[in-house]
C-alpha positions, 0 to 999 in steps of 0.5 A, a space after each residue: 500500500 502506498 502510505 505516502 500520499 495521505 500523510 501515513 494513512 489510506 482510506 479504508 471502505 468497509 462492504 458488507 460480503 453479503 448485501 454489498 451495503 457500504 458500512 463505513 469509511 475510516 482509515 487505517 496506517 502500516 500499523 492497523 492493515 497488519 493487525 487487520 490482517 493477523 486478526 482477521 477484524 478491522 482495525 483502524 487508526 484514529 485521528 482523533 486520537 492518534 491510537 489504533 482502534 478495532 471496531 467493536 472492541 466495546 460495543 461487540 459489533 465487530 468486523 470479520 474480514 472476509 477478503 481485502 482488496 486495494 484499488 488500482 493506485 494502491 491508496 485505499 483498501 476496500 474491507 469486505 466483511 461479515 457483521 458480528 453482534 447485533 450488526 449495527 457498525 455506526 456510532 449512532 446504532 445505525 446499521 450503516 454510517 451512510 444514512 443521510 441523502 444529499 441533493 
């Protein structure tokens, strides 16, 4: 993966393997595609915190990974997942992030 272009992150799409329904966007360093990769579950690095985080580690709404795909310029990551515990992969409990239409 190419870190370099976003200052030693790459965005990292989160699809649902069954419905094909994009889940999330976060993003993920050097750090957090290797775990994502040992584990087997999304792990990401946060921003905001300047930590990893696997998703669900709190609420038990976990990510399993069922295959990891980057696109053609080889700067983002596409995650697609099975959806553990109650399914809902939103902070707000919404079972998607992508839940508001603009025009």
């Amino acid at each position: 993966m190419d870190f370099d272009k976003f200052h030693g992150l790459v965005p990292a799409v989160v699809q649902d393997d069954a419905s094909n329904e994009v889940l999330m966007v976060g993003f993920m360093n050097a750090e957090a595609l290797r775990l994502t990769r040992e584990t087997g579950y999304v792990t990401f690095y946060s921003r905001t915190r300047n930590a990893l985080w696997t998703k669900g580690e709190t609420s038990g709404n976990r990510l399993k990974v069922v295959r990891l795909l980057a696109d053609c310029d080889d700067d983002t990551v596409l995650a697609r997942v099975q959806r553990l515990g109650d399914g809902n992969v939103c902070h707000t409990g919404a079972r998607t992030c992508f839940t508001e239409e603009i025009a």
